[in-house]
PAKOL-16502 format. One record per residue: residue number from 0; chain; y, x, z of N, C-alpha, C, O, CB in turn. Coordinates in steps of 0.1 Angstrom, whole numbers, m for minus. Glycine has a CB too. Layout:
REM residues N
NUM;A;Y;X;Z;Y;X;Z;Y;X;Z;Y;X;Z;Y;X;Z
...
//
This chain:
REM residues 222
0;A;m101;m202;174;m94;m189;171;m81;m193;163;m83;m201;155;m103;m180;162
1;A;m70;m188;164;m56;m193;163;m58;m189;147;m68;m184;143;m42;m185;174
2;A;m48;m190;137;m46;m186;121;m40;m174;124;m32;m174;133;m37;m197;111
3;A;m41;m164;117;m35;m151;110;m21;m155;98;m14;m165;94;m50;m144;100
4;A;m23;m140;97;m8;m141;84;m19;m142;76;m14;m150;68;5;m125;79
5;A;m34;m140;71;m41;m142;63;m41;m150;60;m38;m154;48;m48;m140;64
6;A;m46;m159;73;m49;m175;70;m34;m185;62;m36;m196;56;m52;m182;89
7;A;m24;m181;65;m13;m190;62;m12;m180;44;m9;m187;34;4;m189;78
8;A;m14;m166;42;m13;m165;28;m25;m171;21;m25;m174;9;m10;m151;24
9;A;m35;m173;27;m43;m183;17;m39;m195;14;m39;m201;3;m55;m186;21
10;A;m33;m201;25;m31;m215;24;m19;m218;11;m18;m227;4;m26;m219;39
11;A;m10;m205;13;3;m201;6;m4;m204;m8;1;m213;m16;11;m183;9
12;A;m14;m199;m11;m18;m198;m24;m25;m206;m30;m27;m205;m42;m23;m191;m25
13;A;m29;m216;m20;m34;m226;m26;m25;m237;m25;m29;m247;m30;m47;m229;m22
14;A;m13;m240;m19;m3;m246;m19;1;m246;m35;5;m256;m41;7;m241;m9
15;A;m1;m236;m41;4;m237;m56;m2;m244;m66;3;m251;m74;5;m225;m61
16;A;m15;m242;m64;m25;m251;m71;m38;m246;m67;m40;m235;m62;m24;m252;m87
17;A;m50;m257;m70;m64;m253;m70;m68;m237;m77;m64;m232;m87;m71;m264;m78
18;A;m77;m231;m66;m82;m224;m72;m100;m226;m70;m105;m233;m61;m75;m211;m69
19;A;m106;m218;m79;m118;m213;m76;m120;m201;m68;m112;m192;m70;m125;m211;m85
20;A;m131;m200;m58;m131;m192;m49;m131;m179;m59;m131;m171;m50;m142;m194;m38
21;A;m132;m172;m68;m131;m161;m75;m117;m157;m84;m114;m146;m88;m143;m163;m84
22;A;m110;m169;m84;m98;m171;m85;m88;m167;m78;m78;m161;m81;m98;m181;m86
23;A;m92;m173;m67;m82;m173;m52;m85;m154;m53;m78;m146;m46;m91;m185;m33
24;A;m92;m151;m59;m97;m138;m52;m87;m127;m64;m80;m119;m58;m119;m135;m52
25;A;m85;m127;m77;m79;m121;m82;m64;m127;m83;m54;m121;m88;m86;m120;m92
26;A;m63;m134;m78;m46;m141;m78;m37;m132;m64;m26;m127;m63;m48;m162;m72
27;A;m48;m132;m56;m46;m121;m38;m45;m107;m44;m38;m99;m37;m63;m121;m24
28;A;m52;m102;m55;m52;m91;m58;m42;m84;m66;m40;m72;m65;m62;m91;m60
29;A;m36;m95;m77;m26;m91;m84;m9;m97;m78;2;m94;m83;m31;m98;m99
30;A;m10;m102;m70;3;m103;m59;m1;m100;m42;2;m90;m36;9;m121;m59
31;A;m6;m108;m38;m5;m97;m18;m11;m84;m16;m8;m78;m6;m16;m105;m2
32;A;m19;m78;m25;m23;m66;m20;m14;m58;m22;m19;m47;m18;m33;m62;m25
33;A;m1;m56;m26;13;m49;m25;16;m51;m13;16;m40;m6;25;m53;m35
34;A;19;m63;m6;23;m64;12;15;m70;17;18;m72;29;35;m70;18
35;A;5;m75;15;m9;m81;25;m21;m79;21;m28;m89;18;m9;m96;28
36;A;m26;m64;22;m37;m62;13;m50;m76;24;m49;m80;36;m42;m38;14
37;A;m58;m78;17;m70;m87;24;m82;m78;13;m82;m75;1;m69;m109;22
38;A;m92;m74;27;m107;m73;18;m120;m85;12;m123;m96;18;m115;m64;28
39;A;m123;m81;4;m130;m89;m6;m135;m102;2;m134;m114;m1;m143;m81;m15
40;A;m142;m94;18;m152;m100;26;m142;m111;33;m149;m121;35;m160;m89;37
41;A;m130;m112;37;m119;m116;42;m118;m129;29;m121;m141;29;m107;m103;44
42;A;m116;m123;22;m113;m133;11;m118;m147;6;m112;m156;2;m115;m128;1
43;A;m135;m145;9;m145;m157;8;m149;m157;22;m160;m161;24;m158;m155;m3
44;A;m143;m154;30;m149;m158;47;m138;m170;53;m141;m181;57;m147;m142;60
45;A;m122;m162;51;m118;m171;55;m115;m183;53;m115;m191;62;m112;m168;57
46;A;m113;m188;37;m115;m203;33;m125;m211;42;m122;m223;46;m121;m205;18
47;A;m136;m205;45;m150;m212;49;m142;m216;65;m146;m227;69;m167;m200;48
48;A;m133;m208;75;m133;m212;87;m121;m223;80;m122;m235;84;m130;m200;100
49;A;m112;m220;72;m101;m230;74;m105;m244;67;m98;m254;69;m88;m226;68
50;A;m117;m244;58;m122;m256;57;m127;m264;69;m127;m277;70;m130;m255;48
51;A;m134;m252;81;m140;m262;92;m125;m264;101;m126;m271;111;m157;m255;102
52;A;m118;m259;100;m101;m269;107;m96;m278;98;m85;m283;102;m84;m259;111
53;A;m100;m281;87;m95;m294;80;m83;m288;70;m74;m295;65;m89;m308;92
54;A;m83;m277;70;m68;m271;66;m71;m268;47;m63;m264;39;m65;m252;77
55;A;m81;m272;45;m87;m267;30;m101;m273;27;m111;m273;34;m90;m252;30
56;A;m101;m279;15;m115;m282;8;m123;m273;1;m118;m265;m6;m115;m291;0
57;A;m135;m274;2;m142;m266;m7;m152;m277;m16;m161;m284;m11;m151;m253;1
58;A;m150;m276;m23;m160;m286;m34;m167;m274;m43;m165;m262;m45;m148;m298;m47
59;A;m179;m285;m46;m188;m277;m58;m186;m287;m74;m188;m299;m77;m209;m278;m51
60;A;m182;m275;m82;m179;m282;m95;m185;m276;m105;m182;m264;m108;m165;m284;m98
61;A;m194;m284;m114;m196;m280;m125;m194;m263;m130;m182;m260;m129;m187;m288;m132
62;A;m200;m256;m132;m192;m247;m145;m205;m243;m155;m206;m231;m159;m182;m230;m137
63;A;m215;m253;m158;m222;m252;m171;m236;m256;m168;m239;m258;m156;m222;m237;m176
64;A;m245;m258;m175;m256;m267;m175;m265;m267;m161;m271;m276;m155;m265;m264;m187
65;A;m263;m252;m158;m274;m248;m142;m264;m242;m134;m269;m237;m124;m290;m234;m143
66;A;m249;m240;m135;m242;m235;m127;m230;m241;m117;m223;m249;m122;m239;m228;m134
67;A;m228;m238;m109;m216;m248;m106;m207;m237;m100;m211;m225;m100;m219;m261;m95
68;A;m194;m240;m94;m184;m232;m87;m180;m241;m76;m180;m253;m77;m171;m227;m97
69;A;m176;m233;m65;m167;m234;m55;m152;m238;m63;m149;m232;m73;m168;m220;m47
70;A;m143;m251;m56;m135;m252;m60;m125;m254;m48;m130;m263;m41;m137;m261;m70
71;A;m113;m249;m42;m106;m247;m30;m94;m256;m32;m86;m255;m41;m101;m232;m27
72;A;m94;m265;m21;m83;m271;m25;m72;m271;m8;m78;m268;2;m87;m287;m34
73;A;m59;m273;m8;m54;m274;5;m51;m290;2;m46;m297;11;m41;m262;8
74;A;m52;m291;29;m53;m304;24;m38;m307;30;m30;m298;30;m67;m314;30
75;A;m33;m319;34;m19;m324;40;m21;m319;51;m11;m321;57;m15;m338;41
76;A;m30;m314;59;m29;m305;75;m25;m292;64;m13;m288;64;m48;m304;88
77;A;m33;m287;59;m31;m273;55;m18;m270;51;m15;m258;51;m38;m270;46
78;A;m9;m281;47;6;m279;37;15;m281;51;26;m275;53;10;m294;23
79;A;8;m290;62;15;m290;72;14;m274;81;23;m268;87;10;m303;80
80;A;4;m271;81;7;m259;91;14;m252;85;24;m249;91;m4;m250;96
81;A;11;m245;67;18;m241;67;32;m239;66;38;m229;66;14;m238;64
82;A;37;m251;64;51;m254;68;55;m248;81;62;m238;83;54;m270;69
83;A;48;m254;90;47;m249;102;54;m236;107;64;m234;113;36;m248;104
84;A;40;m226;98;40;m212;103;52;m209;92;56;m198;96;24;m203;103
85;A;59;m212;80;69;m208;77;82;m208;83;91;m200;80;68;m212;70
86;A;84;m219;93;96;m223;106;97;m212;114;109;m209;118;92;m235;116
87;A;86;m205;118;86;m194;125;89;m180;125;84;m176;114;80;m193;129
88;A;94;m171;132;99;m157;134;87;m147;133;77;m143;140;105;m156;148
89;A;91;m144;123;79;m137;117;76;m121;127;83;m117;137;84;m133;98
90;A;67;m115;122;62;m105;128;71;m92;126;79;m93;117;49;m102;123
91;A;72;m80;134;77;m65;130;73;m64;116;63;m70;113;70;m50;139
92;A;81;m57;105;75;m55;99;66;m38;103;68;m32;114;84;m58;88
93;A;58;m34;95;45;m27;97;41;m20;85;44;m26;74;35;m37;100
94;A;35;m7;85;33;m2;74;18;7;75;14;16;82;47;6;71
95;A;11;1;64;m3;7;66;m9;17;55;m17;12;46;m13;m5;67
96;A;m7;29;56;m10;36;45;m19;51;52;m17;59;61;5;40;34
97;A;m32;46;43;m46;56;55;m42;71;52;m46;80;59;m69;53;50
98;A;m31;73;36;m28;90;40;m16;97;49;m13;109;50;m24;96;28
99;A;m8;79;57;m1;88;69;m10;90;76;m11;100;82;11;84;77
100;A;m19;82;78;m28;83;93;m33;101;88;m33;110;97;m46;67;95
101;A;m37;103;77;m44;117;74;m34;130;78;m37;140;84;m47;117;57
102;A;m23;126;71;m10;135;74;m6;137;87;0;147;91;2;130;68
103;A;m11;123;98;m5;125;113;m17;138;118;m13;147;126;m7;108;125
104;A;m24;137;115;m38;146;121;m46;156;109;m59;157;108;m50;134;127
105;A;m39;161;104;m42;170;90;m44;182;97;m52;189;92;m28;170;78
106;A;m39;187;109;m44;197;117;m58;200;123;m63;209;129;m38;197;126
107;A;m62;188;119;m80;186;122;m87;192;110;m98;197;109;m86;168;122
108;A;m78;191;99;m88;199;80;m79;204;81;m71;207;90;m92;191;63
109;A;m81;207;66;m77;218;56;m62;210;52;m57;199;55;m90;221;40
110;A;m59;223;43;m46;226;37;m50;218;23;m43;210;18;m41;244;35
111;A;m60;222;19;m69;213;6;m69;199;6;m61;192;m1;m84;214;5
112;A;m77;197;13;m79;182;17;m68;175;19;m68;163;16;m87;180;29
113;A;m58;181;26;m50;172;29;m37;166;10;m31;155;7;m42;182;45
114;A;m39;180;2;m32;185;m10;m40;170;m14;m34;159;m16;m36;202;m19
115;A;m56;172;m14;m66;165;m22;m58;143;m20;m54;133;m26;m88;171;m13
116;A;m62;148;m7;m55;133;m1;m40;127;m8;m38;115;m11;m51;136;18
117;A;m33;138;m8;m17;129;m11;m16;132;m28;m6;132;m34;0;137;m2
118;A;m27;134;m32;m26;134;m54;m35;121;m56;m32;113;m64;m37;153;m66
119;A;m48;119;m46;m51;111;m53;m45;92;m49;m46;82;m56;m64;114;m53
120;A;m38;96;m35;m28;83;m33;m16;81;m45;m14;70;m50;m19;85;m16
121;A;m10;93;m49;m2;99;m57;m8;86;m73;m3;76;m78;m5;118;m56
122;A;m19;92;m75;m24;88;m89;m28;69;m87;m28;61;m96;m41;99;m93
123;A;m30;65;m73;m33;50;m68;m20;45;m69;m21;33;m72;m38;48;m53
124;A;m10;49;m68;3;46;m64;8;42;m80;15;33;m84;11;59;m55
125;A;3;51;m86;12;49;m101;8;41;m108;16;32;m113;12;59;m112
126;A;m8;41;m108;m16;29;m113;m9;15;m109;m8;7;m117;m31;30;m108
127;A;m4;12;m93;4;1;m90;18;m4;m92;22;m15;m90;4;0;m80
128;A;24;7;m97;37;6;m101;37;4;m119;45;m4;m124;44;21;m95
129;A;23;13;m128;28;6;m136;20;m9;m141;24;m15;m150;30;15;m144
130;A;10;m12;m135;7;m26;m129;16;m36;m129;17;m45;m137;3;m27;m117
131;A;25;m32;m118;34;m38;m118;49;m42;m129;57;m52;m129;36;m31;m109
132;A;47;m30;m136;59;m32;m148;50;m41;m157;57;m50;m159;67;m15;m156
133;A;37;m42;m164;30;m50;m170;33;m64;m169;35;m73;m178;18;m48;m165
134;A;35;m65;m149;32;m82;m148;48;m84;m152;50;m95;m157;25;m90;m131
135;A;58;m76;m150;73;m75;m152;73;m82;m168;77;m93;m172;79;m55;m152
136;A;66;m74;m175;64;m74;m194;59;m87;m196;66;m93;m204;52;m62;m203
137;A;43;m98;m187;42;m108;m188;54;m120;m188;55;m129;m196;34;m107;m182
138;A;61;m117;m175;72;m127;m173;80;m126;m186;80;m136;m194;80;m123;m159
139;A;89;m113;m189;99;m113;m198;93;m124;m217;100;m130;m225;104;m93;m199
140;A;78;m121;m219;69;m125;m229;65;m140;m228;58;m146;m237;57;m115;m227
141;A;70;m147;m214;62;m161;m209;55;m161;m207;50;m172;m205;58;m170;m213
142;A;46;m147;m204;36;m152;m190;32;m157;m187;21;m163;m189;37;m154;m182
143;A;44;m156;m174;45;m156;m157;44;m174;m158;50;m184;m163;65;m147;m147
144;A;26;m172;m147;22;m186;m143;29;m192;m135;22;m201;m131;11;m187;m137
145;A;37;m192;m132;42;m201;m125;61;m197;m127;66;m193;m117;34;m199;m109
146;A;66;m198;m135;78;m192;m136;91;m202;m132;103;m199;m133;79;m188;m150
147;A;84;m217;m124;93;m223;m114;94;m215;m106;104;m218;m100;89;m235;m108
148;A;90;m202;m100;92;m201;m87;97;m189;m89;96;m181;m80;82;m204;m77
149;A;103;m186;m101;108;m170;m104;118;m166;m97;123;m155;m100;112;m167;m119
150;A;127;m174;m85;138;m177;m78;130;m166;m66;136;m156;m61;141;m196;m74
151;A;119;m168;m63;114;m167;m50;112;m150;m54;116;m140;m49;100;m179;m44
152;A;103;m150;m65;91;m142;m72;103;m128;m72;101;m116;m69;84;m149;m91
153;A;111;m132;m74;120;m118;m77;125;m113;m70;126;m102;m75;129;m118;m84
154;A;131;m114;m56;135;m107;m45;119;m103;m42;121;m90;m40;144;m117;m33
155;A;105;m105;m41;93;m102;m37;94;m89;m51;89;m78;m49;80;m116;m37
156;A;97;m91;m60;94;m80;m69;101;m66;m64;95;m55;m62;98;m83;m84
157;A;113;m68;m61;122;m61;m61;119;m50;m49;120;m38;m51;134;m68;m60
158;A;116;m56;m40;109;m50;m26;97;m43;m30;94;m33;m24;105;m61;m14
159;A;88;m51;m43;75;m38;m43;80;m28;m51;75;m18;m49;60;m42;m51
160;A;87;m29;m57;91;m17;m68;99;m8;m65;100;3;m71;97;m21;m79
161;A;108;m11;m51;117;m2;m44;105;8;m34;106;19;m29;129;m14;m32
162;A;93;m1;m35;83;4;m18;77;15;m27;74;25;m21;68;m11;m7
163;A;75;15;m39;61;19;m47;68;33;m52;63;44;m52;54;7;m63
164;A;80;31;m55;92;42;m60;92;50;m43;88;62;m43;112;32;m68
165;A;96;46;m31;99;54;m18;84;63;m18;83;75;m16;101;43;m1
166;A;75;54;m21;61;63;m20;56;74;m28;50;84;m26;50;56;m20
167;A;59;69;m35;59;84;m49;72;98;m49;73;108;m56;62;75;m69
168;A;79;92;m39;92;103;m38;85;105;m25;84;118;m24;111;97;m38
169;A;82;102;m18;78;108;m4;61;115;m5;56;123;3;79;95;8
170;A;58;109;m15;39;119;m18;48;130;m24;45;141;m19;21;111;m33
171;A;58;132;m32;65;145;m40;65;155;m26;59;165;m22;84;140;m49
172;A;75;147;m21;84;155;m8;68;163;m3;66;175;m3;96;141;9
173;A;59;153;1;49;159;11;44;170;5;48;180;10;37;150;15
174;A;35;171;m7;25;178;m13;38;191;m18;35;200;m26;14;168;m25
175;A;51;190;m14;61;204;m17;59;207;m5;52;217;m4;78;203;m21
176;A;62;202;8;59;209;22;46;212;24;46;223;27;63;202;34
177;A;30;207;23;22;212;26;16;227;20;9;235;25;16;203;25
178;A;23;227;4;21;236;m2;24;250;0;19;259;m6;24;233;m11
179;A;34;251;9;42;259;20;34;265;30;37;275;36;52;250;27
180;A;24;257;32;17;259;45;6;271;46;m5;273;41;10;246;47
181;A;12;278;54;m4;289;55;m13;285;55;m19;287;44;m9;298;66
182;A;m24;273;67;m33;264;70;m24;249;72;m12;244;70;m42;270;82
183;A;m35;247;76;m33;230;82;m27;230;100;m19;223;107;m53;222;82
184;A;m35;242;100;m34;246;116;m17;252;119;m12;250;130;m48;260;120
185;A;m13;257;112;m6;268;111;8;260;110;16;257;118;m11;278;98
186;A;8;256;96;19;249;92;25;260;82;17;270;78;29;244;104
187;A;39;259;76;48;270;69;55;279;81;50;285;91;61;262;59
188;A;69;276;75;82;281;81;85;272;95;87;260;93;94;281;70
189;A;86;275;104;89;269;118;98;263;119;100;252;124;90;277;128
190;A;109;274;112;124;266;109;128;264;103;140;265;101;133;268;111
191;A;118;259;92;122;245;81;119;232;88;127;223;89;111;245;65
192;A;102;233;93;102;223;100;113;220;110;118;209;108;93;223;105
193;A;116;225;117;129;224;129;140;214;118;145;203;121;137;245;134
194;A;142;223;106;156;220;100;154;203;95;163;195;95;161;234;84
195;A;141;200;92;135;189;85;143;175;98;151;165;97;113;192;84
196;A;138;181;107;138;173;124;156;171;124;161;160;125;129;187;143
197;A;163;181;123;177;186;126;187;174;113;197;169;115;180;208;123
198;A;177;173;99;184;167;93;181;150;94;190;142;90;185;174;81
199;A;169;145;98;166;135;101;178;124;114;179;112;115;152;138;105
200;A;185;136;122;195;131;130;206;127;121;212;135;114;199;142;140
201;A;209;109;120;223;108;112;225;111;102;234;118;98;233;112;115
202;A;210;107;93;212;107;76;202;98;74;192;97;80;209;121;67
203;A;207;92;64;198;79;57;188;82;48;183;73;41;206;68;49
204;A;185;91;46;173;99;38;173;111;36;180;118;29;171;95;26
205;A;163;113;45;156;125;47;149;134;31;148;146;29;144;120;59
206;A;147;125;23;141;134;14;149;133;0;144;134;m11;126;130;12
207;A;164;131;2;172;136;m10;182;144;m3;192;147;m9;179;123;m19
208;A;180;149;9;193;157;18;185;167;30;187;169;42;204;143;29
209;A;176;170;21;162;181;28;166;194;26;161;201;35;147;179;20
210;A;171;198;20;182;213;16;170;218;m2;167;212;m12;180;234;39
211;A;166;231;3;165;233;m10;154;236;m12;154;243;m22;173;240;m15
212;A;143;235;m8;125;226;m6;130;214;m15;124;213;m26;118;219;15
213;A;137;205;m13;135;194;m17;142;190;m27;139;180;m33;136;186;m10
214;A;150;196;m28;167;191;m40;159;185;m52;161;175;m58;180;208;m48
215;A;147;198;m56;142;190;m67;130;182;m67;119;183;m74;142;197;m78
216;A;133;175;m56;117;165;m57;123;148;m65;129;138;m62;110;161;m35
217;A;117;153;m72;114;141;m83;116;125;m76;107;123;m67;97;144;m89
218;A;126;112;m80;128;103;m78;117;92;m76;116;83;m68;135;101;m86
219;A;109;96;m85;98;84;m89;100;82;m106;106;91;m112;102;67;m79
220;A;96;71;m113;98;66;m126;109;54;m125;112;47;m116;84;61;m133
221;A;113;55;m138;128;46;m135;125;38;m148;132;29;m152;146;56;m135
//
């Protein structure tokens, strides 16, 4: 079975140093789950195949009189592929958020549900943004583990905090248009929607040049 973008961000991560498999697991969680979410099950599955391609070790070490730990290490194949797969043309980028999938087909529920859906992405969203300003406060304090690579680290910041800020201005924009809505089924005004479609032609953002539904929908936190 060929490697994933998974497979090459684990490897990414253990290119930096050893981890313990519980390690590797909160390290994925406080950096890729912003652009490469992986589930828990993903997390301790895949090491185990890339150790049987030689691409990674797993050792058992110590951690107290009856206990021991999983210890992950990458090997010179593993630093090689991923060199490798860094040479190459990366994928479309892609965007996976389960409350557009809700919003594409919100005509299936309620006007509720759908309200219910984009407050509590709304309240997930903030929690990551101000997460995010935290690990911001670690770096500026000395921190940041690894602050050789703060070269790299910071164009990656800049992109989550631009993405986290578009999503909290666009849950605003949404939960102002749904609120509009007779039903789910129904929709609002016909020719707002229309006008929504009319201004999306030859404008670079749709939700600061939405007319006056939107003028005052809120930026995000600054």
């Amino acid at each position: 079975m060929p490697l994933t973008t998974t497979s090459y961000a684990i490897l990414g991560l253990l290119d930096l140093r050893d981890w313990t498999a519980y390690d590797l697991t909160q390290q994925a969680r406080r950096s890729l789950t912003f652009v490469w979410p992986m589930s828990e099950s993903q997390l301790y599955a895949e090491p185990k195949r890339l150790q049987q391609e030689g691409l990674l070790t797993i050792t058992d070490t110590s951690a107290g009189p009856r206990r021991t730990r999983q210890l992950l290490s990458i090997t010179d194949s593993g630093r090689k592929a991923l060199r490798g797969w860094l040479a190459t043309e990366p994928s479309a980028p892609r965007v996976q958020m389960e409350v557009l999938v809700r919003v594409l087909f919100a005509t299936a529920g309620s006007k509720e549900e759908l309200l219910s859906a984009l407050e509590s992405t709304r309240v997930r969203t903030q929690e990551a943004y101000d997460h995010g300003l935290s690990l911001l406060a670690d770096y500026q304090s000395g921190g940041n583990p690894f602050p050789e690579r703060l070269h790299a680290n910071v164009i990656w910041i800049v992109f989550v905090r631009d993405l986290l800020l578009l999503t909290l201005n666009w849950l605003s924009f949404a939960r102002k248009q749904v609120e509009q809505w007779t039903d789910s089924s129904l929709g609002g005004n016909p020719e707002q929607a229309r006008r929504l479609v009319d201004l999306m032609v030859g404008t670079t953002s749709l939700l600061s040049t939405a007319g006056d539904a939107e003028a005052d929908c809120p930026r995000g936190p600054t």
